[in-house]
N, CA, C and O atoms as a Tripos MOL2 file, in Angstrom:
@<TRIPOS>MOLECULE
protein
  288   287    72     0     0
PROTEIN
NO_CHARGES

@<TRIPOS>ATOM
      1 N         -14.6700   35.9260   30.4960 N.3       1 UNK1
      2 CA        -14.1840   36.3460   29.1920 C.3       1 UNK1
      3 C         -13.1490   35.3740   28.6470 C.2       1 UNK1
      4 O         -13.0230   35.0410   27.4680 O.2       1 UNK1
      5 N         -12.2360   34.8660   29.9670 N.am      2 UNK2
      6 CA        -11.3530   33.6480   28.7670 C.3       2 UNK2
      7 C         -12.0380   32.4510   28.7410 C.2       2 UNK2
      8 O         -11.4090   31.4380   28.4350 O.2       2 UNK2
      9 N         -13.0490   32.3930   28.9680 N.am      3 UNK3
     10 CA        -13.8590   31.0180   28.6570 C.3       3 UNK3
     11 C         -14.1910   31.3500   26.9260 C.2       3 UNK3
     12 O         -14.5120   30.6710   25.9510 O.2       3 UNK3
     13 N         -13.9790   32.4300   27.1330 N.am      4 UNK4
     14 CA        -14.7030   32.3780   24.9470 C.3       4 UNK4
     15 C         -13.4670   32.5330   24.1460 C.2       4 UNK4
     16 O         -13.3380   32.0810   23.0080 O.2       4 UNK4
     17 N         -12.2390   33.4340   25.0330 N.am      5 UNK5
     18 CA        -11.3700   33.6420   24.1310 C.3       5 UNK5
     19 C         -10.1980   31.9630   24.2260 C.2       5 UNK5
     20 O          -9.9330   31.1690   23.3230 O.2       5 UNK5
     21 N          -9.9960   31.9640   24.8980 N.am      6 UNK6
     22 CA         -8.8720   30.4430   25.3290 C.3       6 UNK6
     23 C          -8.9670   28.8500   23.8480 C.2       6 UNK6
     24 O          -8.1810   28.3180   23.0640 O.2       6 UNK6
     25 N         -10.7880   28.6810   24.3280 N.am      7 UNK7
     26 CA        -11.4240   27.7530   23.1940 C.3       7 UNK7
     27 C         -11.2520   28.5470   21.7050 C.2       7 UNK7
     28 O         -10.1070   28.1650   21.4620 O.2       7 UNK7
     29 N         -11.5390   29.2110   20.7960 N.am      8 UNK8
     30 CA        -11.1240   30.0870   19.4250 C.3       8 UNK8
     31 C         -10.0080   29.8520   19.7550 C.2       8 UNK8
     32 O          -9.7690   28.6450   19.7150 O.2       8 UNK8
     33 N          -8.7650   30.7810   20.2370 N.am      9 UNK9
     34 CA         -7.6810   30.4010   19.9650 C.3       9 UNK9
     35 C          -6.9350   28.9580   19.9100 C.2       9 UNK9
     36 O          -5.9060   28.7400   19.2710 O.2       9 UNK9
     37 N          -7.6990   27.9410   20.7610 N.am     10 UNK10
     38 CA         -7.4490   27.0510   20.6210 C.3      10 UNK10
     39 C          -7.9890   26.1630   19.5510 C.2      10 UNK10
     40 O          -7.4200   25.0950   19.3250 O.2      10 UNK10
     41 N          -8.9220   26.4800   18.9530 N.am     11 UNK11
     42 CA         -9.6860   25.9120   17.4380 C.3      11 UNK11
     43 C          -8.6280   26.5140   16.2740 C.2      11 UNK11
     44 O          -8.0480   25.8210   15.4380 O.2      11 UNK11
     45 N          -8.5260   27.8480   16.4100 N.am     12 UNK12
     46 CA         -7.3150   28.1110   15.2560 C.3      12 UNK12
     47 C          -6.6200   27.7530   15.4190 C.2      12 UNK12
     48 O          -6.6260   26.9450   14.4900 O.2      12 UNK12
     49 N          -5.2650   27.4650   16.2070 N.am     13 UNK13
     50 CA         -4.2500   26.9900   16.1630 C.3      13 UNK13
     51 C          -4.1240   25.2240   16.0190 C.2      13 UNK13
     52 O          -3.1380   24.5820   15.6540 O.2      13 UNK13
     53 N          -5.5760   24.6730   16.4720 N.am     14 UNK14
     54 CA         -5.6770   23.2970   16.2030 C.3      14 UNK14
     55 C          -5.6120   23.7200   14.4050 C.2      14 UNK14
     56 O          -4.5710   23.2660   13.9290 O.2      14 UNK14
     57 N          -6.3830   24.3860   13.4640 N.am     15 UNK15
     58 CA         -6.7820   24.3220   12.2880 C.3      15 UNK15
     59 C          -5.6850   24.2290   11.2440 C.2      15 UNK15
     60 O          -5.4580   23.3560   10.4070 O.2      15 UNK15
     61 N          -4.8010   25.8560   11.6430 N.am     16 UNK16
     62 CA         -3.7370   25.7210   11.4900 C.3      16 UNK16
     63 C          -2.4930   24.6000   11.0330 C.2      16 UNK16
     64 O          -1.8310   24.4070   10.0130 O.2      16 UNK16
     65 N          -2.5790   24.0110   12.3470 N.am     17 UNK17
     66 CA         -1.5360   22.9320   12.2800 C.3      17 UNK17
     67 C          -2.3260   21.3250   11.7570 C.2      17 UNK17
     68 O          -1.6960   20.3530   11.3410 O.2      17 UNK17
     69 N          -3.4470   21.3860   11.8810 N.am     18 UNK18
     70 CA         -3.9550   20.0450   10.5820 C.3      18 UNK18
     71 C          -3.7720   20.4710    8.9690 C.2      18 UNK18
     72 O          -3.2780   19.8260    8.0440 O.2      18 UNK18
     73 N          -4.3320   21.7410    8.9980 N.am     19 UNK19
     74 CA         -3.4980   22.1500    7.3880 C.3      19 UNK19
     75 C          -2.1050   21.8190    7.0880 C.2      19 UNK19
     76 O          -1.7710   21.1940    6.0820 O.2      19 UNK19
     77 N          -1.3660   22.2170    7.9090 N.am     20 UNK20
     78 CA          0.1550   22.1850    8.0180 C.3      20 UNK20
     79 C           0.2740   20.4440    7.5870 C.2      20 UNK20
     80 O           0.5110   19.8400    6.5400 O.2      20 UNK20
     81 N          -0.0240   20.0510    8.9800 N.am     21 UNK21
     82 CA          0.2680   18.3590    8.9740 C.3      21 UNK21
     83 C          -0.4360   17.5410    6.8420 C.2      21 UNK21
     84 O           0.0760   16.7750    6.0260 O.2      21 UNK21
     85 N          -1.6530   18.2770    6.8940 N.am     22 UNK22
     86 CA         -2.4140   17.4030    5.8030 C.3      22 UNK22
     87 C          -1.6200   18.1750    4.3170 C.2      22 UNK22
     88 O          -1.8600   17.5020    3.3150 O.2      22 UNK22
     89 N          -1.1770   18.8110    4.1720 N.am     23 UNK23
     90 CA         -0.3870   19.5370    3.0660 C.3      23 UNK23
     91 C           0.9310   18.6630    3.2770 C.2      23 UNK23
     92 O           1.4140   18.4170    2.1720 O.2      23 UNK23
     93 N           1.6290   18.1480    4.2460 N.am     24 UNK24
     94 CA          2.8080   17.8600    4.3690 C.3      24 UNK24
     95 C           2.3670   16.3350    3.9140 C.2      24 UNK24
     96 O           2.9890   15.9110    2.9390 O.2      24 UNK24
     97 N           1.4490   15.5170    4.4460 N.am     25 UNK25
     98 CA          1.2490   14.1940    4.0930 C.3      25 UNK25
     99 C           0.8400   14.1580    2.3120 C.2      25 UNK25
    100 O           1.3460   13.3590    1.5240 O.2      25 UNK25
    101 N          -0.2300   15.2700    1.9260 N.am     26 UNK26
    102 CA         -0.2180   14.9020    0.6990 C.3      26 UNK26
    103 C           0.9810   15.0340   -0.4310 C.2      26 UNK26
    104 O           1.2700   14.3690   -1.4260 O.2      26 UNK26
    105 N           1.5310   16.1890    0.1880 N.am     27 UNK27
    106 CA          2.8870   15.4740   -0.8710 C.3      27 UNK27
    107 C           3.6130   14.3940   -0.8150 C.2      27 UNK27
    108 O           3.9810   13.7230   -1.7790 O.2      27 UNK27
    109 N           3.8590   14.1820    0.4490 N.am     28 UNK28
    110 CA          4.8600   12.6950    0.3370 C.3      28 UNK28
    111 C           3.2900   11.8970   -0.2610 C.2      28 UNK28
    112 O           3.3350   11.5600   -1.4440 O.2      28 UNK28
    113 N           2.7310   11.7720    0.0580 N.am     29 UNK29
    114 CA          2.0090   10.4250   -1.0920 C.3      29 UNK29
    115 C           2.0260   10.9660   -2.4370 C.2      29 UNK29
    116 O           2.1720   10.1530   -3.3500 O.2      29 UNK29
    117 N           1.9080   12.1380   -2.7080 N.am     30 UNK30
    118 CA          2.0440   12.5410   -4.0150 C.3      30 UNK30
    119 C           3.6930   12.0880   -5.0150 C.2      30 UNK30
    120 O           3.8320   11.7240   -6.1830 O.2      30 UNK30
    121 N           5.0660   12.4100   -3.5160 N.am     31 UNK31
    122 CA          5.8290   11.6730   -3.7480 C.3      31 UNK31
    123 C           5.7360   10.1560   -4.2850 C.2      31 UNK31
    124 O           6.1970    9.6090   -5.2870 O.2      31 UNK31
    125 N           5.1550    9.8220   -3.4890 N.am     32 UNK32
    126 CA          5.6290    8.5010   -3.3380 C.3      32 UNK32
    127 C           4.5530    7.7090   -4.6120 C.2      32 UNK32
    128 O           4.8490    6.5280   -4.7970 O.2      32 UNK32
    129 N           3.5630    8.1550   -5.3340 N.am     33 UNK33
    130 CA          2.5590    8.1630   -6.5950 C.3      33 UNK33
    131 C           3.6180    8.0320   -7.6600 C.2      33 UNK33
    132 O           3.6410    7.0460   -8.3970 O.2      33 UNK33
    133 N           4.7300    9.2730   -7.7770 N.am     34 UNK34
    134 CA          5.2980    8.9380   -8.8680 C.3      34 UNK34
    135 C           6.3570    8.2550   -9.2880 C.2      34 UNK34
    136 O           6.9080    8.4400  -10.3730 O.2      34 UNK34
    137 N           6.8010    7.1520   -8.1550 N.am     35 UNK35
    138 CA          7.5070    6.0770   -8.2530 C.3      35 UNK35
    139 C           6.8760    4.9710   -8.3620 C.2      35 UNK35
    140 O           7.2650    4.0320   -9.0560 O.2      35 UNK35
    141 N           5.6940    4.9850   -7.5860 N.am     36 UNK36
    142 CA          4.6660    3.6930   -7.6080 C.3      36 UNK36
    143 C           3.6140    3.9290   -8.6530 C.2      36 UNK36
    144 O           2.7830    4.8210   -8.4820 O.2      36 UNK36
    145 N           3.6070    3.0090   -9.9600 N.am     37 UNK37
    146 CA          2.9290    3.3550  -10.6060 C.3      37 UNK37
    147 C           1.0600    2.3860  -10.3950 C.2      37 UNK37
    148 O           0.0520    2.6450  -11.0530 O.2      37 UNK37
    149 N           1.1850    1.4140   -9.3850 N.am     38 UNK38
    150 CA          0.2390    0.6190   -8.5530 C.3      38 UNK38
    151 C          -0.5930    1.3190   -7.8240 C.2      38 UNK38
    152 O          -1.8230    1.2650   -7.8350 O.2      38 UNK38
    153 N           0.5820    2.4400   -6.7460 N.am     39 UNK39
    154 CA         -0.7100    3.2050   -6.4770 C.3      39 UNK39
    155 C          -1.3350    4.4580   -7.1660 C.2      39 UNK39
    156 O          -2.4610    4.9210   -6.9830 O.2      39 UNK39
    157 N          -0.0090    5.0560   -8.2880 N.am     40 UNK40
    158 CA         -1.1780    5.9120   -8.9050 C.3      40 UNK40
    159 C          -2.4780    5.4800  -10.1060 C.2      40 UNK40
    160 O          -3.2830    6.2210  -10.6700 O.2      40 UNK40
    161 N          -2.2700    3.8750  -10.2150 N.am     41 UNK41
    162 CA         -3.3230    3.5830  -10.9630 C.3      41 UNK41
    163 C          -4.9710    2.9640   -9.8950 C.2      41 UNK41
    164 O          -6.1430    2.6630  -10.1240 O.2      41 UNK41
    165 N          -4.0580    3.0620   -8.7520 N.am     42 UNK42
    166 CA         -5.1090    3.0320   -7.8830 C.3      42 UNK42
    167 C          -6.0180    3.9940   -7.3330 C.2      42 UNK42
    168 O          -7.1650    3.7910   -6.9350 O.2      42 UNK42
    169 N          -5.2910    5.1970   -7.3620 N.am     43 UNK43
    170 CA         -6.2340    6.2170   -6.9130 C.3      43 UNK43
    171 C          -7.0170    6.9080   -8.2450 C.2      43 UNK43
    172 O          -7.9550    7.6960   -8.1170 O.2      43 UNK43
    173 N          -6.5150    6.5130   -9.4310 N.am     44 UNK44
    174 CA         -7.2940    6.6410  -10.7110 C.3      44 UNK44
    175 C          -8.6030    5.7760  -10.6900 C.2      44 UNK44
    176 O          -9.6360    6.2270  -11.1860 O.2      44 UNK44
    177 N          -8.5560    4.5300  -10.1140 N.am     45 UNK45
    178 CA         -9.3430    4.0060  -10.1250 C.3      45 UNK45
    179 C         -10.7970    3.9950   -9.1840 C.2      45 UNK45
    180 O         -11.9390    3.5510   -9.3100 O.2      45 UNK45
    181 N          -9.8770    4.9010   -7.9930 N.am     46 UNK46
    182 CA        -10.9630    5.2830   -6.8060 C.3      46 UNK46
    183 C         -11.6620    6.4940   -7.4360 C.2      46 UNK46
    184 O         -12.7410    6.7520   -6.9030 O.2      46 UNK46
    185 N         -11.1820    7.5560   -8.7710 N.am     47 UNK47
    186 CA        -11.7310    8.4730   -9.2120 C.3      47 UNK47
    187 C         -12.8950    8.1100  -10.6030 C.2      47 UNK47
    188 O         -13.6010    8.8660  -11.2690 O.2      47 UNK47
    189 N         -12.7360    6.9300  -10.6360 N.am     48 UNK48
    190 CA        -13.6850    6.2860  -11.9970 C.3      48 UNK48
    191 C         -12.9990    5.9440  -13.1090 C.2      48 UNK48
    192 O         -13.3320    5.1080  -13.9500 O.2      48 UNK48
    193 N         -11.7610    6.8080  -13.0800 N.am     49 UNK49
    194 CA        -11.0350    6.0910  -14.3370 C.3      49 UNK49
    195 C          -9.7150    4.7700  -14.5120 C.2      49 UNK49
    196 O          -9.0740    4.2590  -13.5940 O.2      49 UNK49
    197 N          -9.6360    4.5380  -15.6990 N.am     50 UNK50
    198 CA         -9.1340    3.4470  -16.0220 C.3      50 UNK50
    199 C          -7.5820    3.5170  -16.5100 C.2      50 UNK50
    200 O          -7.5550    4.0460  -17.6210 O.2      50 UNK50
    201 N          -7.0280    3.3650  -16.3160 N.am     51 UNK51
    202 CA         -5.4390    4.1620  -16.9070 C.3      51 UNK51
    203 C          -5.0900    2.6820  -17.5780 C.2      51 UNK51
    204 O          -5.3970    1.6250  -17.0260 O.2      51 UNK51
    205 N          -4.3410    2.7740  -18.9610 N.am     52 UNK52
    206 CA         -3.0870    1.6270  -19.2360 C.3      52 UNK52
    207 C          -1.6180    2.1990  -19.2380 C.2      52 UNK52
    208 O          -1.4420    3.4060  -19.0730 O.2      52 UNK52
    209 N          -0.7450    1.4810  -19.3940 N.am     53 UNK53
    210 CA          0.5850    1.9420  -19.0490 C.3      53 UNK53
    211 C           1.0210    3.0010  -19.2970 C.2      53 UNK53
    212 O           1.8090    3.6440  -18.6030 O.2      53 UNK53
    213 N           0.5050    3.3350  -20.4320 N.am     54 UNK54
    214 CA          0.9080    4.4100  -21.1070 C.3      54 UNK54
    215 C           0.5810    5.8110  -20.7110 C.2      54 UNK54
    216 O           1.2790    6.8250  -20.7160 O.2      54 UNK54
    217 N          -0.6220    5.6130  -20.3790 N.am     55 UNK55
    218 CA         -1.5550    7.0290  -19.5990 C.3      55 UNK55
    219 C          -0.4090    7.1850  -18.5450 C.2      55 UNK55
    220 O           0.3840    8.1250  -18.5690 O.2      55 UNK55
    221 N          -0.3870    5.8930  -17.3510 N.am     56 UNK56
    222 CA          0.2090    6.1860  -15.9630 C.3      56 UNK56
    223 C           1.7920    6.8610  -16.1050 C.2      56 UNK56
    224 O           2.2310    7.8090  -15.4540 O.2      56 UNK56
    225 N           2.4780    6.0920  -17.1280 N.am     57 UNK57
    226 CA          3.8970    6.5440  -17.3370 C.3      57 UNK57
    227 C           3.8300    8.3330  -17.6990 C.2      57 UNK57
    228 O           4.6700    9.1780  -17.3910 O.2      57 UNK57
    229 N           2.3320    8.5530  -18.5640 N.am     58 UNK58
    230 CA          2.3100    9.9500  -19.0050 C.3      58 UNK58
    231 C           2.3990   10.6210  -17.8380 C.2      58 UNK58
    232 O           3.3310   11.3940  -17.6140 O.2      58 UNK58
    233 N           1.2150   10.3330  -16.7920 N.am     59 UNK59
    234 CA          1.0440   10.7410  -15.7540 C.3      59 UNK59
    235 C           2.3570   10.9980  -14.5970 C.2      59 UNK59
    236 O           2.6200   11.9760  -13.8990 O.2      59 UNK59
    237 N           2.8280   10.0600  -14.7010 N.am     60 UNK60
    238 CA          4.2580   10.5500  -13.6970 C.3      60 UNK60
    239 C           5.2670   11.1250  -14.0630 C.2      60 UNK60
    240 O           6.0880   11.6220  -13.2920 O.2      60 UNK60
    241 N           5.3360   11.1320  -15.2700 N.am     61 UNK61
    242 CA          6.1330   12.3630  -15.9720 C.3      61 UNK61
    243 C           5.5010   14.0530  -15.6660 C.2      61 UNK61
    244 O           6.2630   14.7240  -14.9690 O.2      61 UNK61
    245 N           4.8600   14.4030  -15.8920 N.am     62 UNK62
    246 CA          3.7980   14.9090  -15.9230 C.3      62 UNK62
    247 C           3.9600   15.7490  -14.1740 C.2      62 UNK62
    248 O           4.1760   16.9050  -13.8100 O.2      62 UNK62
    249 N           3.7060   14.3660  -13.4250 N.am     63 UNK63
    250 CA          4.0650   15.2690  -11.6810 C.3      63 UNK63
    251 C           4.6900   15.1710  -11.6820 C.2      63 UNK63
    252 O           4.9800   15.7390  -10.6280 O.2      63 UNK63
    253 N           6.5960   14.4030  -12.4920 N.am     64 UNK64
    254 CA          7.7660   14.6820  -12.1510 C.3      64 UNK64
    255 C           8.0570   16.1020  -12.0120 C.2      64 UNK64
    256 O           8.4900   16.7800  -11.0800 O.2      64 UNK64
    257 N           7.5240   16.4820  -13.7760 N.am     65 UNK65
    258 CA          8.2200   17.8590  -14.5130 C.3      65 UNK65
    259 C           7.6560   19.0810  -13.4650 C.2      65 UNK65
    260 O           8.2980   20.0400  -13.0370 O.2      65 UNK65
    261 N           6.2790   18.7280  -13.2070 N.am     66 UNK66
    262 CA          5.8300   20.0190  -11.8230 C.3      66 UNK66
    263 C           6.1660   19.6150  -10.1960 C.2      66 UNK66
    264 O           5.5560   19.8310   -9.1490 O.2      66 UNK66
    265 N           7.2170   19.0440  -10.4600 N.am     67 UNK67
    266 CA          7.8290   19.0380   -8.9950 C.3      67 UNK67
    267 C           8.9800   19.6550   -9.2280 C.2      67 UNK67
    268 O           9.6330   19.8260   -8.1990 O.2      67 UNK67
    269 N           9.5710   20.1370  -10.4080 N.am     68 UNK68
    270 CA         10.8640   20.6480  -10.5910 C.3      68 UNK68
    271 C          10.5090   22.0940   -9.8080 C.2      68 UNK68
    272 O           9.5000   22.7960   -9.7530 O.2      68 UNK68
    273 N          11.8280   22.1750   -9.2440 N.am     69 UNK69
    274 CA         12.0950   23.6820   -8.9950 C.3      69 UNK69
    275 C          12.4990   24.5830  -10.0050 C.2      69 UNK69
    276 O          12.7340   24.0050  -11.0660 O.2      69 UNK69
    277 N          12.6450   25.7140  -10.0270 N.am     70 UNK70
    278 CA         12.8390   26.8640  -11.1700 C.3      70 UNK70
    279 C          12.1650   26.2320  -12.1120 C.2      70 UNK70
    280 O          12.8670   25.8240  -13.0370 O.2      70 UNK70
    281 N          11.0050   26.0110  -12.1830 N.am     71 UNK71
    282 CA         10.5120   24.9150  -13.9080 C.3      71 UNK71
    283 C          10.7560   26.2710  -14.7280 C.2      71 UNK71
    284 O          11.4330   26.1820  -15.7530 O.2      71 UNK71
    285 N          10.1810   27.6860  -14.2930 N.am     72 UNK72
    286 CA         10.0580   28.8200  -15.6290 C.3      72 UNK72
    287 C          11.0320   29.7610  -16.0070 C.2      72 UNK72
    288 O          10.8310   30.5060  -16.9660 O.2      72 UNK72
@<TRIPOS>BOND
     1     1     2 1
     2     2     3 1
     3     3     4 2
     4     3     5 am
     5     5     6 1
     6     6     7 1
     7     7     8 2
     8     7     9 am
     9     9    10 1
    10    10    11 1
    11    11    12 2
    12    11    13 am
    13    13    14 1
    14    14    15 1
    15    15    16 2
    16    15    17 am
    17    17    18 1
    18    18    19 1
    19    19    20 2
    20    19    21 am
    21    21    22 1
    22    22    23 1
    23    23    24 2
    24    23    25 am
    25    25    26 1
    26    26    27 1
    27    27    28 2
    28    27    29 am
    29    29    30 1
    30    30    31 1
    31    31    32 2
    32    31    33 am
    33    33    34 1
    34    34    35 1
    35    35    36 2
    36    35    37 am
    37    37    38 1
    38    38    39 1
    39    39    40 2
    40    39    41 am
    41    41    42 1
    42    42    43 1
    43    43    44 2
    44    43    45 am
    45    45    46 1
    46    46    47 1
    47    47    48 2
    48    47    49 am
    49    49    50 1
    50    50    51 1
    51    51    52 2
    52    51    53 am
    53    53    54 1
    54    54    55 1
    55    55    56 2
    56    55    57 am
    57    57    58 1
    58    58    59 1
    59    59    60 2
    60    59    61 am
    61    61    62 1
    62    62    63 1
    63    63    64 2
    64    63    65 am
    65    65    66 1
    66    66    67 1
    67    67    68 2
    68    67    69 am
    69    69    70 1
    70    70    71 1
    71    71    72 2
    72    71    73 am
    73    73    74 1
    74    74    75 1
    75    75    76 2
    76    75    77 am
    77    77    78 1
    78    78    79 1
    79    79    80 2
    80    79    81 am
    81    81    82 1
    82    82    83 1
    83    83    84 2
    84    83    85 am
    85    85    86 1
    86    86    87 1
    87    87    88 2
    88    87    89 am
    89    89    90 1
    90    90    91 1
    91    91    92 2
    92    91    93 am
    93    93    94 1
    94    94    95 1
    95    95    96 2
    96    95    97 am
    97    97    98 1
    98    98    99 1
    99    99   100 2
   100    99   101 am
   101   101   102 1
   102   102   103 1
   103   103   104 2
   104   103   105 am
   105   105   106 1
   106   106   107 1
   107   107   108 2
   108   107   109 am
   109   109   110 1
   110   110   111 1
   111   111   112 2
   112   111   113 am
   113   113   114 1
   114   114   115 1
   115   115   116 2
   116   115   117 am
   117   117   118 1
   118   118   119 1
   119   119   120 2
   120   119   121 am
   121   121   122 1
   122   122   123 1
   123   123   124 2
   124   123   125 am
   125   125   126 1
   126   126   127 1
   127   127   128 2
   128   127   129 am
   129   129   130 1
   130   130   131 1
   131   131   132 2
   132   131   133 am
   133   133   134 1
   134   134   135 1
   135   135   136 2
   136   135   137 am
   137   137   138 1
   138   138   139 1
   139   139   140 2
   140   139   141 am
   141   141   142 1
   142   142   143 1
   143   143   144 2
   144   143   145 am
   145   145   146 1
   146   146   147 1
   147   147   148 2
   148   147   149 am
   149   149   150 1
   150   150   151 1
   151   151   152 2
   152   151   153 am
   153   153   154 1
   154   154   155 1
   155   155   156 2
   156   155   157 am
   157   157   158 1
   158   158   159 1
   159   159   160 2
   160   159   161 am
   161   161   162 1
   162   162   163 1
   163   163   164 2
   164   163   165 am
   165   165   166 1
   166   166   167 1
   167   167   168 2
   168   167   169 am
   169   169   170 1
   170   170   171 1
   171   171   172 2
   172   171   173 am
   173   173   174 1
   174   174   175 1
   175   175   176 2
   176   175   177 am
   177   177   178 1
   178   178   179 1
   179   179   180 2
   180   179   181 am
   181   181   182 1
   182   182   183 1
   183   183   184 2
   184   183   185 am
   185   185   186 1
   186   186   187 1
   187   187   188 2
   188   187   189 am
   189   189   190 1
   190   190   191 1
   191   191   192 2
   192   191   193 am
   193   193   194 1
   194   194   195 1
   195   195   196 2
   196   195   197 am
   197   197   198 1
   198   198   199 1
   199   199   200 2
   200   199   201 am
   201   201   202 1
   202   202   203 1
   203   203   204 2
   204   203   205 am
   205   205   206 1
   206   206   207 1
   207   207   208 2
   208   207   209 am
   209   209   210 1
   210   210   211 1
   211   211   212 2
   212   211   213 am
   213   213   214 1
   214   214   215 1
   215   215   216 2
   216   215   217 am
   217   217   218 1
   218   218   219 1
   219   219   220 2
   220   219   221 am
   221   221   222 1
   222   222   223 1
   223   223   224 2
   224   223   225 am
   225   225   226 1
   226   226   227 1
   227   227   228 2
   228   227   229 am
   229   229   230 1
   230   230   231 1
   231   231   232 2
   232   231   233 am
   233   233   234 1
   234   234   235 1
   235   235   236 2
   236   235   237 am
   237   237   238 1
   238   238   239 1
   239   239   240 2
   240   239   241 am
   241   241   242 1
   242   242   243 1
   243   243   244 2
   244   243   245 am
   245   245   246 1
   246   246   247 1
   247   247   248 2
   248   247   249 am
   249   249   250 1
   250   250   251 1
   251   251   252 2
   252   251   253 am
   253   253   254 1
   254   254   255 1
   255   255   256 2
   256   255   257 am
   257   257   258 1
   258   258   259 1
   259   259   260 2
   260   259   261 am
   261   261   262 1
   262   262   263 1
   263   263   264 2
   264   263   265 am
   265   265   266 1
   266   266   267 1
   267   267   268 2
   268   267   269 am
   269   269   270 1
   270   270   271 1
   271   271   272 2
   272   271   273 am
   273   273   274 1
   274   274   275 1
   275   275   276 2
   276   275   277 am
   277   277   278 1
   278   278   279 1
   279   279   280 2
   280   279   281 am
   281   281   282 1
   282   282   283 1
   283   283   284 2
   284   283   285 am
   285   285   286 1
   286   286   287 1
   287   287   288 2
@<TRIPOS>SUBSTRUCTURE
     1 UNK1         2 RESIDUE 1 A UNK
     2 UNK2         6 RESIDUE 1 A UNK
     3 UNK3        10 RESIDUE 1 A UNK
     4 UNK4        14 RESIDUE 1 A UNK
     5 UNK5        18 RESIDUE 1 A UNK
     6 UNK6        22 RESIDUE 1 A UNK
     7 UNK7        26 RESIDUE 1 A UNK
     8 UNK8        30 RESIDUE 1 A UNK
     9 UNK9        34 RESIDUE 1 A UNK
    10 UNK10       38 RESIDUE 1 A UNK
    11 UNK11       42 RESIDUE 1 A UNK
    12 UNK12       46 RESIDUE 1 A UNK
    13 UNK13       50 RESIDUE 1 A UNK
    14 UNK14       54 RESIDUE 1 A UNK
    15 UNK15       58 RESIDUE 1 A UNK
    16 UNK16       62 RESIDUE 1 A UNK
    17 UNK17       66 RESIDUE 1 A UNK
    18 UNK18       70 RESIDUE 1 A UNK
    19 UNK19       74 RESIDUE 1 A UNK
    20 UNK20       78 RESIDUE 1 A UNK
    21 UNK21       82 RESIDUE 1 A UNK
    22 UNK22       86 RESIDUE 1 A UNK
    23 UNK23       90 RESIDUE 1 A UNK
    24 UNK24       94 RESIDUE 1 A UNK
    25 UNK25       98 RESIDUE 1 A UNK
    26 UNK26      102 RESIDUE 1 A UNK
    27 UNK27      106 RESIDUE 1 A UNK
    28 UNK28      110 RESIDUE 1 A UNK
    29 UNK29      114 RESIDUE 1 A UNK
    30 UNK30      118 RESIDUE 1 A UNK
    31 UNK31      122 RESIDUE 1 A UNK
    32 UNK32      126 RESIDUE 1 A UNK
    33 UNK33      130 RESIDUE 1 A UNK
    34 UNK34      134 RESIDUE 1 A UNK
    35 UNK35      138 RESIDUE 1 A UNK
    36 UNK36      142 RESIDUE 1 A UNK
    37 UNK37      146 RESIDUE 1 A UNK
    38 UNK38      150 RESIDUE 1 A UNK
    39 UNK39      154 RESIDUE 1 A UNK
    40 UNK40      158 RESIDUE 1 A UNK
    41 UNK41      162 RESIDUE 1 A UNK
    42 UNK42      166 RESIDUE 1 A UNK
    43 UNK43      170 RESIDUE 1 A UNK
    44 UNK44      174 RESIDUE 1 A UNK
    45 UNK45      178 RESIDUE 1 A UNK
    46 UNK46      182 RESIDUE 1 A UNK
    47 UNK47      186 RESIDUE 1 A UNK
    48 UNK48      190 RESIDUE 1 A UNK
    49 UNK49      194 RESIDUE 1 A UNK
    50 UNK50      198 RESIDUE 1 A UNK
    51 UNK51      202 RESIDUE 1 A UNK
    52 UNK52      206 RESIDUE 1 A UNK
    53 UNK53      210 RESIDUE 1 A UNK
    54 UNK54      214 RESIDUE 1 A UNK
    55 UNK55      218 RESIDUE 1 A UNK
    56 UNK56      222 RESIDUE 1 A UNK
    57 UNK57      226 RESIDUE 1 A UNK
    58 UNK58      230 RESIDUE 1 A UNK
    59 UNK59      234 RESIDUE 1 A UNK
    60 UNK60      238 RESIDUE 1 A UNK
    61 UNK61      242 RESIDUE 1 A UNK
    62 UNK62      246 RESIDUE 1 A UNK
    63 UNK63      250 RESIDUE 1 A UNK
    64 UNK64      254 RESIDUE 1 A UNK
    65 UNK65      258 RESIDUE 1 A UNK
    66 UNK66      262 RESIDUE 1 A UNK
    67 UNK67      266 RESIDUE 1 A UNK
    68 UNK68      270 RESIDUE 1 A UNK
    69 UNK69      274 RESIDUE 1 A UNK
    70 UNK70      278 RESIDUE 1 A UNK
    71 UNK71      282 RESIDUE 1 A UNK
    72 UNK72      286 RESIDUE 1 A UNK
């Protein structure tokens, strides 16, 4: 019987903590997007589109203002 239960608990708690870990990495790059405006015109570009300055500057304003705390 702990041959079935040991492995599951051990798949959830692996699952768990890659969510954890991959939520924690995408913000710091999400951080780190709206200082670098190189790489957020880069990952625009891995999505098909084309940004000029103006778009990207919109754009990091944009994830500044929804990174605020209390925004409402």
């Amino acid at each position: 019987m702990w041959d079935i239960i040991i492995p599951i608990i051990t798949l959830i708690v692996g699952l768990v903590i890659g969510f954890v870990v991959g939520v924690f990495y995408l913000r710091k790059q999400l951080e780190k997007m709206q200082s670098d405006p190189e790489m957020l015109q880069k990952m625009a570009k891995q999505m098909g589109y084309n940004m000029n300055k103006q778009q990207i500057q919109r754009a990091q304003h944009m994830m500044k203002n929804q990174n605020r705390p209390g925004r409402r």
